[in-house]
C-alpha positions in Angstrom: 10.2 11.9 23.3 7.6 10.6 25.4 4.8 8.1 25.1 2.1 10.6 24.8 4.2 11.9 22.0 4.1 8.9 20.3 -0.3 7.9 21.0 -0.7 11.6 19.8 0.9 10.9 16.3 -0.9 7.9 15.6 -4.4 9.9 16.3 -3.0 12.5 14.2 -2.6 10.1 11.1 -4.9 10.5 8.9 -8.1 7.6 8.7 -8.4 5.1 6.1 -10.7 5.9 3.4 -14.3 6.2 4.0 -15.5 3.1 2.0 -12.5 0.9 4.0 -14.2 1.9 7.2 -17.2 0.6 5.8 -15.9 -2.2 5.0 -14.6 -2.8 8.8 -17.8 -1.5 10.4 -19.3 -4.0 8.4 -17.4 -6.9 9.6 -20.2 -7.4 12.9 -22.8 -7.4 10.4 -25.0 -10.0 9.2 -27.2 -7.3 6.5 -24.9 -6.4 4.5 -25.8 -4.4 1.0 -22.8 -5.5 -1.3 -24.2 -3.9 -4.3 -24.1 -0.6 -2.5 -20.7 -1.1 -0.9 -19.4 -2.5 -4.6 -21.0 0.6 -6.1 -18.2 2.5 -3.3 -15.5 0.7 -3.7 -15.3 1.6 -7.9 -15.4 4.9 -7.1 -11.7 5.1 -6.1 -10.5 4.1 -9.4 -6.9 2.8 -8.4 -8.3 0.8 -5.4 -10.5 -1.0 -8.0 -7.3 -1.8 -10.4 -5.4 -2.9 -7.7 -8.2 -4.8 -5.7 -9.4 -6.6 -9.4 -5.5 -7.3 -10.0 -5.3 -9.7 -6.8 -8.7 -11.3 -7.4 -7.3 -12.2 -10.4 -4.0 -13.7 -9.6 -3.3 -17.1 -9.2 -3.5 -16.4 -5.0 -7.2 -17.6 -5.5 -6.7 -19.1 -8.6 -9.9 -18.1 -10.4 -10.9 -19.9 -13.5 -12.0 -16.9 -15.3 -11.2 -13.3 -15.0 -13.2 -11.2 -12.9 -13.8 -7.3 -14.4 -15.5 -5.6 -11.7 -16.0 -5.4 -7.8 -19.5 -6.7 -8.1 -18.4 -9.5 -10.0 -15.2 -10.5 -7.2 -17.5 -10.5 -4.6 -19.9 -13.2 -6.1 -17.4 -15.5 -7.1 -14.7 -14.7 -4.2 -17.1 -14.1 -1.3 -17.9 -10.1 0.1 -15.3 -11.9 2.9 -12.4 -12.0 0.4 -12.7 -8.9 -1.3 -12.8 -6.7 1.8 -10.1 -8.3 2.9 -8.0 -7.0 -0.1 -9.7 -3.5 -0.5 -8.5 -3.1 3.5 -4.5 -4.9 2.2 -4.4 -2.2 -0.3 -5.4 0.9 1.6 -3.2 0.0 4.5 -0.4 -0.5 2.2 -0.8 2.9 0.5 -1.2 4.6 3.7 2.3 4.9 4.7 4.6 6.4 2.3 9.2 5.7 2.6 10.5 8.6 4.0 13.3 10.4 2.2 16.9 9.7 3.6 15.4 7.0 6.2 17.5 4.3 7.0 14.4 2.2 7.6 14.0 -0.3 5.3 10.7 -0.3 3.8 10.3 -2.7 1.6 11.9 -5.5 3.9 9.1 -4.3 6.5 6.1 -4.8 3.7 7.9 -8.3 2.5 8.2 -9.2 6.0 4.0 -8.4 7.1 2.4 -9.8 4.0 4.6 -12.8 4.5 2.9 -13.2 7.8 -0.2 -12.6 6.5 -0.2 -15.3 4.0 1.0 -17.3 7.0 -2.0 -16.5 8.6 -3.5 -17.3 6.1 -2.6 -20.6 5.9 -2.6 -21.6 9.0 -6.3 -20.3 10.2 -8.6 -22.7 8.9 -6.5 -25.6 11.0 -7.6 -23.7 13.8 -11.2 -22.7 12.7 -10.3 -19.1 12.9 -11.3 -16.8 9.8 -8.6 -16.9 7.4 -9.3 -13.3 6.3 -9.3 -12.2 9.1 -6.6 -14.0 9.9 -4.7 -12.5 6.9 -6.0 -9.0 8.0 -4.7 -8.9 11.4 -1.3 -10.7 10.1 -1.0 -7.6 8.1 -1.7 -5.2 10.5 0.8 -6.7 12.8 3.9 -4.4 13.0 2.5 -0.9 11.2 3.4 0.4 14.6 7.3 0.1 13.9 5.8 1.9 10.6 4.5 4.7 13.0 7.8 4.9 14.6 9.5 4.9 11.8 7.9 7.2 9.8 6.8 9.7 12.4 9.9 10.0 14.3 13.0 9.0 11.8 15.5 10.9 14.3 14.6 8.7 16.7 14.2 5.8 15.3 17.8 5.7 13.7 18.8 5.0 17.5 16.8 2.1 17.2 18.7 1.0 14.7 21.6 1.5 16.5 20.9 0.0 19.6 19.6 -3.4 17.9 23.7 -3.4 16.0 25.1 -2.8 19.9 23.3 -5.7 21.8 22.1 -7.6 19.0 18.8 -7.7 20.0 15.7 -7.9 18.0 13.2 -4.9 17.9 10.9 -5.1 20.6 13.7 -4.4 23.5 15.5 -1.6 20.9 11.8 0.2 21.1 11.3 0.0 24.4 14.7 1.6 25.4 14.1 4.5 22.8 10.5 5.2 23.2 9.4 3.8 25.9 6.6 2.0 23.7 7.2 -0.6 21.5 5.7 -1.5 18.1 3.1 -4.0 19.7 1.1 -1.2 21.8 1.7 1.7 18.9 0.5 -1.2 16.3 -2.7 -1.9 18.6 -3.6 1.6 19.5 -3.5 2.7 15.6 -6.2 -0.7 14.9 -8.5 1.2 17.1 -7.7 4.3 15.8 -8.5 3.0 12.2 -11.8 1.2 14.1 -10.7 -2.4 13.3 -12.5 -5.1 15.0 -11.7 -5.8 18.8 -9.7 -9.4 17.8 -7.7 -7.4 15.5 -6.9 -5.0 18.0 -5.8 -7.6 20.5 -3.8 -9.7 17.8 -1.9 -6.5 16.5 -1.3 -6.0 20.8 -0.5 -9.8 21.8 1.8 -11.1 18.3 4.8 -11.2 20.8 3.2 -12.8 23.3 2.2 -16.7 23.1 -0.5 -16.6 25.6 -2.4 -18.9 27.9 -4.4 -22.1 28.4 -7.1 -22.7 26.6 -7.7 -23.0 22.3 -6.0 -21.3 19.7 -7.1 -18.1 18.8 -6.4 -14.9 16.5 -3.7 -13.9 18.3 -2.1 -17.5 19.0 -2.4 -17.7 14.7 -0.5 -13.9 14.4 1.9 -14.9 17.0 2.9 -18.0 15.4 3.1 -16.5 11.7 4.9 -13.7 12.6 7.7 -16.1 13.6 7.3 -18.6 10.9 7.4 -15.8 8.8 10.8 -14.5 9.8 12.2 -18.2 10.5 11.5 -18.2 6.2 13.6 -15.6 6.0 10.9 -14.1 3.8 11.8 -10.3 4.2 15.3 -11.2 2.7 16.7 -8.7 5.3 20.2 -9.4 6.2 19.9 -8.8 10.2 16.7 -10.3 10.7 15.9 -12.4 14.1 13.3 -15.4 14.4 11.8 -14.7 17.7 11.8 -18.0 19.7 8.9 -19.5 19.6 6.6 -21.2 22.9 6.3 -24.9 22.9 2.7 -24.3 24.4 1.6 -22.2 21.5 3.0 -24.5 18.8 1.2 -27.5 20.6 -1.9 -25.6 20.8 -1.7 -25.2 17.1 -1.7 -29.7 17.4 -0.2 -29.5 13.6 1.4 -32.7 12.6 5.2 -33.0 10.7 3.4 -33.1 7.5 0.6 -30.3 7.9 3.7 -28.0 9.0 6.0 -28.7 6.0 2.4 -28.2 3.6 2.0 -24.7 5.5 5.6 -23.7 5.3 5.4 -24.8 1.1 1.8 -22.8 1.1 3.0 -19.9 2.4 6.4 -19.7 0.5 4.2 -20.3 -2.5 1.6 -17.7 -2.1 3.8 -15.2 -0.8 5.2 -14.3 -4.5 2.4 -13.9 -5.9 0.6 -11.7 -2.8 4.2 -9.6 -2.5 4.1 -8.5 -6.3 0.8 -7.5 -6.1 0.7 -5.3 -3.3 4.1 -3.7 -3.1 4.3 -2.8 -7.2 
């Protein structure tokens, strides 16, 4: 097992599906034709339910139903709804493997619970909260890509985290050589997300430097927030520790915390139902 190994099976996945890289080419675009990329989208029949189920639940709280794509994008924004077309073709891209120890539904609990985080937390920042939500996503598919691509292997992942009690990021890099970070960020590009996603997906462990917040500082800090709520409901799970710098460059006070910790507790129901049934 070697690190080539490991780049060569995330260009070997297959890509997202042709509309969904529309969607993110589109993202650096200012002229964008939603009727034509609507008209797209309702072709895949069981992206459309399950896009028009989450425009409708009460995570946006519409005061009317909304019964098709064209509709969702006037009322939510074009922003919104590509944000869920892209959450629920990542989410279907990666199926459990039979006889895997990995846990898959703890992993899907655990990244859309740092994606609502992101969520939340973006607009204190001025960063994009669907993008933000996006990226927050996105985060760890590469311990997906370990996981699911090399199962063998990945069970002495397991096995070193029990031994030295360690979180996952170490138990990687002593296995593979790689860890979930790098694998994560090199299948973003792969899949042609936008350059801040990449570098979120790449940087969620780290709390970087001087200067203002940014995507990654938002990812970095939900993903730990994320796991301090104990949101994946996984009995072994870790709460990084998290960089006085980066939580000051945040500059949230008591109270805005506490309202982002209820926010995201709140919205994660709804958002976890909807994208994991």
């Amino acid at each position: 097992m070697t690190v080539d190994d490991v780049i060569k099976a995330v260009r070997d996945l297959p890509s997202l599906p042709a509309v969904v890289s529309e969607l993110l080419a589109s993202m650096n675009q200012d002229d964008i034709d939603t009727h034509a990329l609507a008209a797209k989208i309702t072709l895949d029949q069981a992206l459309t339910a399950k896009t028009l189920r989450l425009a409708n639940s009460s995570f946006y709280g519409m005061p009317a139903k909304v019964t098709s794509i064209q509709q969702a994008i006037s009322v939510l924004g074009f922003h919104a709804i590509r944000t869920l077309v892209t959450a629920c073709s990542v989410t279907d891209s990666f199926a459990p493997v039979p006889g895997s120890q990995f846990d898959f539904p703890a992993f899907w609990r655990h990244s859309i619970a740092s994606a609502v985080c992101a969520r939340v937390l973006a607009p204190h920042v001025r960063v994009n909260p669907d993008t933000a939500f996006t990226a927050g996503l996105l985060h760890d598919l590469g311990t997906l890509v370990l996981a699911s691509r090399f199962p063998d292997d990945y069970r002495r992942v397991h096995a070193y985290r029990i031994e030295h009690d360690c979180t996952a990021e170490p138990a990687q890099l002593a296995v593979f050589g790689i860890d979930h970070a790098a694998v994560g960020s090199a299948l973003a590009a792969h899949w042609k997300f936008p350059a801040p996603i990449q570098a979120a997906v790449a940087e969620h462990h780290q709390p970087g430097g001087d200067g203002p917040a940014t995507l990654s500082t938002v990812i970095y800090v939900a993903n730990i927030v994320a796991h301090a709520l104990d949101l994946s409901a996984q009995e072994d799970d870790q709460a990084p520790p998290l960089s006085l710098a980066a939580w000051q460059k945040l500059g949230l006070s008591d109270a805005a915390w506490a309202g982002v910790f209820a926010e995201t507790e709140q919205l994660y129901d709804t958002m976890c139902k909807m994208l994991t049934t």
